[in-house]
VEXMARTOR-528452 format. One line per 2 residues: their letters; for each residue x, y, z of C-alpha. Coordinates in Angstrom, 1 decimal. Example, Ala and Ser with C-alpha at 12.3 -4.5 7.8 and 13.67 -1.06 7.14 Angstrom:
2
as = 12.3 -4.5 7.8; 13.7 -1.1 7.1
This chain:
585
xx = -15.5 -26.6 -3.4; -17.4 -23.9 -1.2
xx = -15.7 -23.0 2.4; -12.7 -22.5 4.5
xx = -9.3 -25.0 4.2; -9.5 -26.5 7.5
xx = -6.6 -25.6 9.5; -5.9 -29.3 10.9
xx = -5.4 -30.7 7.0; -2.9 -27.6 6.2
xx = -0.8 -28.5 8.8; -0.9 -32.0 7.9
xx = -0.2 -31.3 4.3; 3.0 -29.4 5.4
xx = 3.8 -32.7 7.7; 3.7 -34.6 4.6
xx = 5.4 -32.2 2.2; 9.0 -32.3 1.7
xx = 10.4 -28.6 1.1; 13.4 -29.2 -0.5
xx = 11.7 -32.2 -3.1; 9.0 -29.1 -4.3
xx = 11.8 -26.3 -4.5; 14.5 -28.9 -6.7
xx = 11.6 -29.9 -8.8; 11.3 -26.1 -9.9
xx = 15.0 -24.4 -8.7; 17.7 -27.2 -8.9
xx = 19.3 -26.8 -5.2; 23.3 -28.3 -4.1
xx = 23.9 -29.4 -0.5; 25.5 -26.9 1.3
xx = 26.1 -28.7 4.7; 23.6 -29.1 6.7
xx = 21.0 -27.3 4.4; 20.5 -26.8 0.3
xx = 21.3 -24.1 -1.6; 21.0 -21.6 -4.8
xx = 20.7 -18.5 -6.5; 17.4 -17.1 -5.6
xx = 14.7 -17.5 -7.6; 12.7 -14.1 -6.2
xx = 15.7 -11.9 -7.7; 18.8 -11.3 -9.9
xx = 22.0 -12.4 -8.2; 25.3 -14.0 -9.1
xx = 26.2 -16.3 -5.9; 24.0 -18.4 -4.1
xx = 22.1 -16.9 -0.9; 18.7 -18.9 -0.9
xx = 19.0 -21.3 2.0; 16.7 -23.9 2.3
xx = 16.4 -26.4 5.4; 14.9 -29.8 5.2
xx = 15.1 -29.9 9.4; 13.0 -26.7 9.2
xx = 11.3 -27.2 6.2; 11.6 -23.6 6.1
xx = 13.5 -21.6 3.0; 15.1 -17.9 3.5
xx = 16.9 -15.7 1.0; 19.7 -13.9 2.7
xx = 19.7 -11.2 0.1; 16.2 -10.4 -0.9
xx = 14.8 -11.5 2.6; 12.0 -13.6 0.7
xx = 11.0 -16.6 3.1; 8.6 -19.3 3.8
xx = 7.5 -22.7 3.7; 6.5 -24.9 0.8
xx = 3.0 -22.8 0.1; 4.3 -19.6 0.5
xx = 7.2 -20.8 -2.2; 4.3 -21.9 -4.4
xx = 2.2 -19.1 -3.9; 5.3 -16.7 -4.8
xx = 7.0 -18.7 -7.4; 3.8 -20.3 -9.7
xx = 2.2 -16.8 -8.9; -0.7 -19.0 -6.8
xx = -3.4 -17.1 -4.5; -3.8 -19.1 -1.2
xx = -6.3 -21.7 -2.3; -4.9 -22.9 -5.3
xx = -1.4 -23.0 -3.9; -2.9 -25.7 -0.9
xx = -4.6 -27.7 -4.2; -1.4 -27.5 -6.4
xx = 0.5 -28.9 -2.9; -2.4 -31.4 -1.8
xx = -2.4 -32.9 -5.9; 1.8 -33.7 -5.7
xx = 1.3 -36.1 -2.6; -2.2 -37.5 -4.0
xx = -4.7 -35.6 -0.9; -7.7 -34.5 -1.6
xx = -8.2 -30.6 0.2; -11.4 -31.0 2.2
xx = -13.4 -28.0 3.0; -15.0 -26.8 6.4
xx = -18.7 -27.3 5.4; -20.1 -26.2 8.8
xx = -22.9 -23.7 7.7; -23.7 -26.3 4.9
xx = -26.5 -28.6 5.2; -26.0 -32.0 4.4
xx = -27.4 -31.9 1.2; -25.6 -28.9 0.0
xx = -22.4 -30.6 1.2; -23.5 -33.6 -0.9
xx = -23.7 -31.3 -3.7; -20.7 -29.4 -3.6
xx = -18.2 -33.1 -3.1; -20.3 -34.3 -6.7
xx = -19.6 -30.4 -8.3; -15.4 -30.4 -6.9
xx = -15.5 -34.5 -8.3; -16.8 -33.4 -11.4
xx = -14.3 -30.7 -11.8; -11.3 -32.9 -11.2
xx = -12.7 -35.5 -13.9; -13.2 -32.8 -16.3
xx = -9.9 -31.9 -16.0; -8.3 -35.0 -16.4
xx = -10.4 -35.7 -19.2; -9.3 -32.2 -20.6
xx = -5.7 -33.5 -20.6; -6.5 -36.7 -22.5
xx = -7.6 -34.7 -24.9; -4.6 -32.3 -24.9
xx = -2.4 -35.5 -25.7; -4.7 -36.8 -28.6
xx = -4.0 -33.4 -30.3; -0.3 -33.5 -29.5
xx = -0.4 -37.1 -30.8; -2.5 -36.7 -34.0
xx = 0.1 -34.1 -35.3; 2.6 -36.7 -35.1
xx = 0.6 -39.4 -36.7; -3.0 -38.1 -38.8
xx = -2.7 -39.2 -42.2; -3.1 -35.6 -43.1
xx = 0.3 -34.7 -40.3; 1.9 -33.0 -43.1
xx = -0.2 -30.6 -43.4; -0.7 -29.4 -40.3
xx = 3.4 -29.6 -39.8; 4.1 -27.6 -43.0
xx = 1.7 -24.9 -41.6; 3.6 -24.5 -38.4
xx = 6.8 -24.8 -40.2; 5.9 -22.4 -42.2
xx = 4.6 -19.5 -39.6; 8.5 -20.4 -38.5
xx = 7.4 -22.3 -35.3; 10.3 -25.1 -34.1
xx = 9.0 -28.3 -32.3; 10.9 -27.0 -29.2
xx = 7.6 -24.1 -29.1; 5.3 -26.4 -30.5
xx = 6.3 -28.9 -27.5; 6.5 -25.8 -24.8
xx = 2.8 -24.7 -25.4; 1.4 -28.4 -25.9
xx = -0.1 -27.5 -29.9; -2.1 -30.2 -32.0
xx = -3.7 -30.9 -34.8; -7.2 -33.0 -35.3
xx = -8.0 -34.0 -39.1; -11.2 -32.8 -40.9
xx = -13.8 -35.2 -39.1; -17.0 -35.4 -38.0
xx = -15.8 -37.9 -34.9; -11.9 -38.1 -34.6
xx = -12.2 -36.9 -31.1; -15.7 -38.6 -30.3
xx = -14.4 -42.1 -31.7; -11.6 -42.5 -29.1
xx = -13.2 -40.8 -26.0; -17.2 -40.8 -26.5
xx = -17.3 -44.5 -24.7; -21.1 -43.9 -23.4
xx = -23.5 -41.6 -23.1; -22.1 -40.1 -19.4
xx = -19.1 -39.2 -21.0; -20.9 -37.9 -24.5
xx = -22.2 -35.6 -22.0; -19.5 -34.8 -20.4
xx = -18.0 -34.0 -23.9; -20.5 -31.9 -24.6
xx = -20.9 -29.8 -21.1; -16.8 -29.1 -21.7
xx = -17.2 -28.0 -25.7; -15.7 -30.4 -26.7
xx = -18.6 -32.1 -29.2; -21.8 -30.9 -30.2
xx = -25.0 -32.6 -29.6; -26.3 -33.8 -33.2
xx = -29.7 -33.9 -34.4; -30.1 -37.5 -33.7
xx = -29.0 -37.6 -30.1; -25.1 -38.7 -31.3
xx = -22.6 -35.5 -30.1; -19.5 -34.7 -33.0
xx = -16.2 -32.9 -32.5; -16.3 -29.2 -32.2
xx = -12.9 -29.0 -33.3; -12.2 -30.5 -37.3
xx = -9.6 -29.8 -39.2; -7.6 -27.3 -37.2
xx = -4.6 -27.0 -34.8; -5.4 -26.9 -31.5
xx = -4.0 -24.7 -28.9; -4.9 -25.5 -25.9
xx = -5.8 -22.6 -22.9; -4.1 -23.8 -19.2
xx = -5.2 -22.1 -16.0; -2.6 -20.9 -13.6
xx = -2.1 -24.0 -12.2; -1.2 -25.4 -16.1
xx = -4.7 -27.6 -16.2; -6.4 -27.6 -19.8
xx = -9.4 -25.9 -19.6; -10.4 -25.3 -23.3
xx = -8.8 -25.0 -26.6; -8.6 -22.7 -29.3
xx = -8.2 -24.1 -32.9; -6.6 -22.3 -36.0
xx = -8.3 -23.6 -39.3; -6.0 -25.0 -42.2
xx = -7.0 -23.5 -45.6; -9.7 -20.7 -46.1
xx = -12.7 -22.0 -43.8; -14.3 -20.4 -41.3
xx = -14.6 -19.0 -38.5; -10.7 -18.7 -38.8
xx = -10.7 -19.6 -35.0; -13.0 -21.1 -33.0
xx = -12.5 -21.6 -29.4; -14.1 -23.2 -26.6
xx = -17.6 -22.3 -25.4; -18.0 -20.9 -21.4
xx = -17.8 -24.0 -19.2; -18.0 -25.0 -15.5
xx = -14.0 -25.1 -16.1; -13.7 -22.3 -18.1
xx = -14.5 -18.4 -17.8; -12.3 -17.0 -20.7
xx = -13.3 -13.6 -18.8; -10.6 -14.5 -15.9
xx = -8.0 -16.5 -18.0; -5.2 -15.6 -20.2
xx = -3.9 -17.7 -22.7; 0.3 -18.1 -22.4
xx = 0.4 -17.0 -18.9; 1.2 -20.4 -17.4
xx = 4.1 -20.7 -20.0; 5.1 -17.3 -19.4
xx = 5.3 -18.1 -15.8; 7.2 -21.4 -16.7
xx = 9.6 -20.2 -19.0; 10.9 -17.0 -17.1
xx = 10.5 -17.0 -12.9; 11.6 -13.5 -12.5
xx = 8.3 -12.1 -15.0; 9.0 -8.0 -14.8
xx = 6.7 -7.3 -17.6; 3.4 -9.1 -19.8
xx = 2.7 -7.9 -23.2; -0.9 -8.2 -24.2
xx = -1.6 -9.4 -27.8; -4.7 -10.4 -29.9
xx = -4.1 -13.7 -30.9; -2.6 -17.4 -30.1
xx = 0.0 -17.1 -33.2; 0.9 -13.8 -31.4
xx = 1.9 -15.3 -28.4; 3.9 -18.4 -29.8
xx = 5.5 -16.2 -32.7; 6.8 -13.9 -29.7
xx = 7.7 -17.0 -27.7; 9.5 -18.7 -30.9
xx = 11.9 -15.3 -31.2; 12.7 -14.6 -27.3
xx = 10.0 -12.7 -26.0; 8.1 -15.4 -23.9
xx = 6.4 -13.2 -21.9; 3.5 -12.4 -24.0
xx = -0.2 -13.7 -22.9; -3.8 -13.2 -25.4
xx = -7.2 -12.1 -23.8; -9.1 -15.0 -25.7
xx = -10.7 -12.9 -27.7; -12.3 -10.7 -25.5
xx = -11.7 -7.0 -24.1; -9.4 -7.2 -21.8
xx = -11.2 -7.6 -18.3; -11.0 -6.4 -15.1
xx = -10.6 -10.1 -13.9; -7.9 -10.9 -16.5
xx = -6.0 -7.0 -15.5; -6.2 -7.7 -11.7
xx = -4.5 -11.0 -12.5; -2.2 -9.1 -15.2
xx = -0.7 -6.8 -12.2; -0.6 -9.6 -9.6
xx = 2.1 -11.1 -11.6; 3.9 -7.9 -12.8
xx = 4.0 -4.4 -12.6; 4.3 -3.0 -16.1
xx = 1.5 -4.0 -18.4; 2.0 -3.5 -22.4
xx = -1.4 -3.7 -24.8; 0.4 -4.8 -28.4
xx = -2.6 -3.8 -30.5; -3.4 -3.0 -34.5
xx = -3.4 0.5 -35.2; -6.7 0.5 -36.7
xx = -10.1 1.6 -35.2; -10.7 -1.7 -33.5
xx = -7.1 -2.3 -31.9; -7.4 1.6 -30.4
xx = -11.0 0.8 -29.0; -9.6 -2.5 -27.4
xx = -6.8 -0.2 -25.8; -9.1 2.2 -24.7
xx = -11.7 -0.6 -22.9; -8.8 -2.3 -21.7
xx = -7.2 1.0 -19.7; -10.7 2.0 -18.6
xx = -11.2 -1.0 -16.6; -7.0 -1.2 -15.3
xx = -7.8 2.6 -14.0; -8.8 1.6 -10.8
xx = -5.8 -1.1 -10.5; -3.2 1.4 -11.1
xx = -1.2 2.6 -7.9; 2.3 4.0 -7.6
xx = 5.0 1.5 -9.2; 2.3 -0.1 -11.6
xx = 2.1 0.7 -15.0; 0.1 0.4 -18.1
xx = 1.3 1.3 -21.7; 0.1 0.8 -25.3
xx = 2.1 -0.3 -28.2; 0.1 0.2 -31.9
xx = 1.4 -1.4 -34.8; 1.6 -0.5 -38.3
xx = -1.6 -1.0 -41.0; -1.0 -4.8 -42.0
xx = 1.8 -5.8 -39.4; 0.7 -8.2 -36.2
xx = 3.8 -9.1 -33.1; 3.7 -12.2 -35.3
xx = 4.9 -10.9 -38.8; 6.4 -8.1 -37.1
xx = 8.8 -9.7 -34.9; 10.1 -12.1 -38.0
xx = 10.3 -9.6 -40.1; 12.5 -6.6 -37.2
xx = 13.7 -9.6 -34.5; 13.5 -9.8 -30.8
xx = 15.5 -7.0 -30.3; 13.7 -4.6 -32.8
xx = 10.2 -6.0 -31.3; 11.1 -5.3 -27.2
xx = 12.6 -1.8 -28.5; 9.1 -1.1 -29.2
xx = 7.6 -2.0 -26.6; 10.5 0.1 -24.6
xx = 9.0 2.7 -26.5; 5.4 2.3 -25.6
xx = 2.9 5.1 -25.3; 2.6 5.2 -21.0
xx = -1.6 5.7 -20.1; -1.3 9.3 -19.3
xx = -0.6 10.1 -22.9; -2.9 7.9 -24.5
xx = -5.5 8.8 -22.5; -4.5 12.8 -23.4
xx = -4.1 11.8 -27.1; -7.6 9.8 -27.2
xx = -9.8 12.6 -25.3; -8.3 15.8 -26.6
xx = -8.7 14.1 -30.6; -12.4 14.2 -29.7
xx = -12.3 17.9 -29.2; -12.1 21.4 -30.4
xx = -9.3 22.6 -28.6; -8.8 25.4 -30.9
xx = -12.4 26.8 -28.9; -12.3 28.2 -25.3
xx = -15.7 25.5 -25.4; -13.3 22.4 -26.6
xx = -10.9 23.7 -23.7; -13.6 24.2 -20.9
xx = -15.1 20.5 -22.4; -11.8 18.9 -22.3
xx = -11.6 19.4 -18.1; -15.0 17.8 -18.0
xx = -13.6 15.0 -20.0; -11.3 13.9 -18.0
xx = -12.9 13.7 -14.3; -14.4 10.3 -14.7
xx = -11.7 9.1 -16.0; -9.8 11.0 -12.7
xx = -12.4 9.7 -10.6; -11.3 6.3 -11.1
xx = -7.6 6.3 -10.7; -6.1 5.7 -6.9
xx = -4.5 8.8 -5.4; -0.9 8.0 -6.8
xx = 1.7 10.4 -8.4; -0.2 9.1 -12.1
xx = -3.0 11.3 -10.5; -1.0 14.2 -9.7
xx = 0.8 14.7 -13.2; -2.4 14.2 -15.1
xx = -3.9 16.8 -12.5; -0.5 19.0 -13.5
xx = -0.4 18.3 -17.0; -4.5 19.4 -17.9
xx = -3.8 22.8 -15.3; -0.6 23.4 -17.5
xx = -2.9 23.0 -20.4; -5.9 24.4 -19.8
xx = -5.7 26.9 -16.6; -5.7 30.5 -17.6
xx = -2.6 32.7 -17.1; -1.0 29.7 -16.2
xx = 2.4 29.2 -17.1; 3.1 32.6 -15.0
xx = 2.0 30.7 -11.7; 3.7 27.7 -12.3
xx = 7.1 29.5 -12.8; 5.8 31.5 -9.6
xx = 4.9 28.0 -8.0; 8.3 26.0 -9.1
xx = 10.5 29.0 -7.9; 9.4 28.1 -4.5
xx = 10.1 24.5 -4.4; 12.9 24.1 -6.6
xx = 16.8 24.6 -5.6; 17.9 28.3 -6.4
xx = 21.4 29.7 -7.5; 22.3 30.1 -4.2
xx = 22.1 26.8 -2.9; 18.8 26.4 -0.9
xx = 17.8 22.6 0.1; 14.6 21.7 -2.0
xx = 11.5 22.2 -0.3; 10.0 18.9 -0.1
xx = 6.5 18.6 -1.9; 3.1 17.6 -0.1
xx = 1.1 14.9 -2.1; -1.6 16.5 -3.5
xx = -5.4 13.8 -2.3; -8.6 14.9 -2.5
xx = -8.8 15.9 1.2; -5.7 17.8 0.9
xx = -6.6 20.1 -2.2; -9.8 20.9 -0.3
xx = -8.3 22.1 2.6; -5.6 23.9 0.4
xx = -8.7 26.0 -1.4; -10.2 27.0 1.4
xx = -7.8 27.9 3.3; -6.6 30.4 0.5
xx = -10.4 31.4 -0.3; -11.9 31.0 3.0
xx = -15.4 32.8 1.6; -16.2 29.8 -0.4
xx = -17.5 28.4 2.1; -20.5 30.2 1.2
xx = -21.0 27.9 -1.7; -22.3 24.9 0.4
xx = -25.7 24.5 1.2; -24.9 23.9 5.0
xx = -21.2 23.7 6.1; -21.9 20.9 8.0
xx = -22.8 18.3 4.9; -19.6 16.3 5.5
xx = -20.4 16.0 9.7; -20.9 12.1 8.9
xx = -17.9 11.2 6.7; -15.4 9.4 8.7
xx = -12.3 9.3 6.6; -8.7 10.6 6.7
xx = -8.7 14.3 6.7; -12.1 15.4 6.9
xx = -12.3 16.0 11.0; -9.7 18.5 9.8
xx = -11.8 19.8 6.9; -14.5 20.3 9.0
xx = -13.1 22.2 11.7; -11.7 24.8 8.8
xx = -15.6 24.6 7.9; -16.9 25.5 11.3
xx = -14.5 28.3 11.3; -15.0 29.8 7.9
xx = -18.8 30.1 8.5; -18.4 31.7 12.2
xx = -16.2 34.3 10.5; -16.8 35.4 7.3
xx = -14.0 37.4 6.7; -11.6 34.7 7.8
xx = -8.1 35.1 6.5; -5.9 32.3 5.4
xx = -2.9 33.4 8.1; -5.8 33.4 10.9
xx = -7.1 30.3 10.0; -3.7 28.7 10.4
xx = -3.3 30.7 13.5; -5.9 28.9 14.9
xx = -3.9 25.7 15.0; -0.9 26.9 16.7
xx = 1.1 24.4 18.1; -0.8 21.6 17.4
xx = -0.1 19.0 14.5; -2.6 20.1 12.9
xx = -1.1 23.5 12.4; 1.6 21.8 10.6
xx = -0.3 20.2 8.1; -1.9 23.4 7.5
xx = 1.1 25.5 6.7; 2.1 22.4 4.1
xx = -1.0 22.5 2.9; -0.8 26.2 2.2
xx = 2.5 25.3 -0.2; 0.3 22.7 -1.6
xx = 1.0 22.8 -5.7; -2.2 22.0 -7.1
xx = -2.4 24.9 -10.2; -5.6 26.0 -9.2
xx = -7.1 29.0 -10.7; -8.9 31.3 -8.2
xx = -11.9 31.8 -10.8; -11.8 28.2 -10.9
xx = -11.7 27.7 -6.9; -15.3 27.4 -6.6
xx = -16.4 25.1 -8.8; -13.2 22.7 -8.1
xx = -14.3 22.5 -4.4; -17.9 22.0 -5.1
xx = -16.8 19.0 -7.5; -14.5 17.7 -4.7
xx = -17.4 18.1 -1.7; -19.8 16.1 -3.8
xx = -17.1 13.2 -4.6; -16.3 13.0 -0.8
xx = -20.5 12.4 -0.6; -20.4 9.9 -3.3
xx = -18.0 7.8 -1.9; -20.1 8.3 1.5
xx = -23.1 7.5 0.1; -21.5 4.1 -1.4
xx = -19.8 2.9 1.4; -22.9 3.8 3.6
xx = -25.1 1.8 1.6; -23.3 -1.2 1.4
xx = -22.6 -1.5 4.5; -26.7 -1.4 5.0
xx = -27.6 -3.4 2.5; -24.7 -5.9 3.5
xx = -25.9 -5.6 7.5; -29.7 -6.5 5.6
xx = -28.1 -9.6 3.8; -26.7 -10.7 7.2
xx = -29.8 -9.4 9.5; -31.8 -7.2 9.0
xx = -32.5 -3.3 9.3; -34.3 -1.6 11.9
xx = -37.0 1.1 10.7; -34.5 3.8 10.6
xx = -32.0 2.1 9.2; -34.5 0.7 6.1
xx = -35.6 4.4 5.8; -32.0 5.7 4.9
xx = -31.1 2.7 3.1; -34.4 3.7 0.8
xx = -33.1 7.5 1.0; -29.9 6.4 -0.2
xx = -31.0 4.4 -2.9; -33.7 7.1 -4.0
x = -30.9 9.6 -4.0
């Protein structure tokens, strides 16, 4: 349902709630006095220090420092954003989570109670469903079969169990005959992909003569099914349609039995397929999740790295598995900061992590994925193949190559290697200056500390060209093009601007005269250590291309903020006229 959880029912929901029920139901606790007790769930230790009061209804781990009350331990333990945390709560005691409807009219109120109702009967109706496949494997005429089949892809009943699998016989209406009761729910069947509408106004099942796995949410709700064919019929799978309950874009299939099986998740592996991630589960790697068929999304990589912070892609080796991997890192660039991590795994011609793992084992299998190629060099190995790098062209083109691809990633120390690496590669005379560079900041024979290193931003290498080429200031159009940025560093930037153009023969040691005695002066002198591999016929160029990303970014956060203060009100004449300039531009 639209709008805000009021506050008055949250606190009435924790009145209701009983801490120490919730946390035993998931982490079994033992009285310790006056409070409950156990190793903590949040991380690895031997004796108990997670404390949990009933009188507070508060829990605290004395080791970790992890604390909260009985959403936060949802929210941090089923891996639940806010929302769905206060709806997984609200369901265990039987309340229904209103919504603060106050800029609603009454109508639209009306409308959103029928849509959430809706929801909540399509998911219960999903789950009937769910047990009518687990059922039918124990007792379709044609059982055998379908049990043979998982026998034989070496899956136990413990698995089979674990990730809810079924089977439905090779019918037109095996489904339809025990839940299409009338035509509401015929409907119904048919708005969740469940049937088909006929020819003749009479729906039949979608799914015949396959086994069905069926696709939870986060919160473990059956939202869809994808079903595995017996025999040689096609499509080999089929899986459920787009529905108002499910957006295979923003789901992942395994991930609620991933989260279920091991609490302390460190690491996902991304495979193809269903099989892939109940064949990994079978052998000890239950931490594997599928994209349903699609390229890994942006939705299903932002939820990837809310749960973990290393990401594997298990793909085929073949054309299609590498242009999956390559899709799939483009749209995690953005997501990945210092401590996150995404890596690709390719598998031999013919092999799959299902026929692979039974064939090697678990440990075989996770030493592969120890062994995973990390982003920077697949994304090296991917854009340099397309090159001639044997050319001084292929090695000018391969700079070019990269910056989008630069452009996208957060300032992290990723960002500074890859920045390292291609200036090791491709900047001229430049192994000399790097020795030159390294002898300044590493530890010498004689026992110097280390110089510590300055993190190398945008903002930072700018000020660290001009100040050793102050004359390129020349290069701008009007050396006060950045007066109207307002973010970190560029007040700075600007003043070094201002005094480059007053002075054309400005020299780096008076430009950091300048700023004696002030902080600034300090960041200066760093900055003029700064290790950023530079070459100075490449100065230039690299500070143009850095100016005109600081006016991109300008130029995007300006015009949303005018089109958003249009949305909410409206522009006055001069703002619509730079809103139209912007757009224009």
């Amino acid at each position: 349902m639209a709008g805000m959880i009021p506050r008055q029912f949250i606190d009435d929901l924790l009145a209701r709630a009983d801490i120490v029920e919730l946390i035993d139901s998931r982490v079994p606790l033992k009285k310790a006095g006056k409070n409950y007790q156990a190793c903590c769930p949040f991380h690895t230790e031997k004796s108990p220090s997670f404390s949990v009061s009933q009188d507070k209804q508060f829990y605290h781990c004395f080791g970790c420092g992890e604390h909260g009350n009985a959403i936060s331990f949802l929210m941090e333990f089923d891996r639940l954003e806010f929302p769905d945390a206060v709806e997984e709560l609200a369901s265990h005691y039987s309340m229904e989570v209103p919504r603060e409807q106050s800029n609603r009219s009454p109508a639209q109120q009306k409308q959103d109670q029928k849509a959430y109702i809706q929801k909540q009967d399509d998911y219960e109706l999903m789950a009937q469903i769910s047990r009518f496949f687990q059922q039918q494997l124990k007792v379709a005429s044609d059982k055998d079969t379908a049990i043979d089949y998982l026998k034989g892809r070496g899956l136990s009943g413990e698995i089979v169990k674990r990730f809810g699998i079924g089977y439905i016989s090779d019918a037109w209406d095996g489904m339809m005959k025990v839940f299409g009761r009338n035509s509401q729910i015929n409907q119904q069947l048919v708005d969740l992909g469940m049937a088909i509408q006929g020819d003749k106004n009479k729906p039949y099942d979608r799914f015949r003569g396959r086994i069905q796995f069926p696709i939870r949410d986060k919160r473990g709700r059956v939202i869809g099914f994808g079903g595995r064919v017996l025999g040689d019929g096609t499509p080999k799978y089929l899986n459920s349609p787009e529905t108002r309950i499910y957006h295979k874009g923003q789901e992942l299939y395994g991930l609620y039995e991933a989260k279920q099986a091991t609490k302390q998740l460190t690491r996902l592996v991304v495979v193809e397929g269903y099989m892939d991630v109940v064949a990994l589960a079978q052998h000890g790697v239950d931490y594997a999740v599928a994209s349903l068929g699609t390229a890994t999304t942006p939705e299903q990589l932002q939820t990837l790295f809310r749960t973990v912070k290393e990401v594997i892609c298990c793909y085929d080796g073949d054309r299609a598995g590498r242009d999956a991997a390559w899709r799939a890192m483009d749209n995690a660039l953005p997501m990945i900061q210092d401590g996150y991590s995404l890596k690709f795994v390719f598998l031999p011609d013919g092999e799959d992590p299902d026929s692979l793992i039974r064939e090697q084992g678990q440990a075989a299998f996770e030493s592969i994925l120890d062994n995973a190629t990390p982003l920077s060099q697949f994304l090296f190995d991917h854009l340099l193949s397309q090159l001639n790098m044997s050319s001084a062209e292929g090695k000018g083109a391969a700079v070019d190559a990269f910056k989008p691809y630069l452009a996208k990633l957060p300032e992290s120390n990723l960002k500074d290697a890859i920045v390292t690496q291609l200036a090791n590669k491709f900047g001229a005379n430049n192994e000399m200056q790097l020795k030159k560079l390294q002898q300044n900041f590493t530890q010498s024979t004689d026992n110097k500390p280390v110089a510590k290193r300055t993190k190398t931003t945008p903002v930072r290498l700018a000020i660290a060209l001009l100040l050793e080429h102050p004359h390129i200031v020349e290069v701008l159009p009007d050396p006060a093009i950045l007066q109207q940025l307002n973010m970190p560093g560029i007040p700075l930037l600007n003043q070094l601007l201002a005094l480059c153009k007053q002075n054309s023969k400005v020299n780096s040691a008076q430009l950091i005269e300048h700023f004696r005695g002030e902080d600034a002066g300090k960041q200066l002198t760093k900055l003029m250590c700064l290790e950023h591999h530079v070459e100075p016929e490449n100065a230039e160029s690299v500070f143009l291309d850095l100016i005109e990303n600081f006016l991109n970014v300008f130029i995007e956060r300006r015009t949303e903020q005018l089109l958003e203060k249009e949305r909410n009100g409206g522009l006055n004449k001069t703002e619509k006229q730079e809103l139209h300039g912007l757009l224009s531009a």
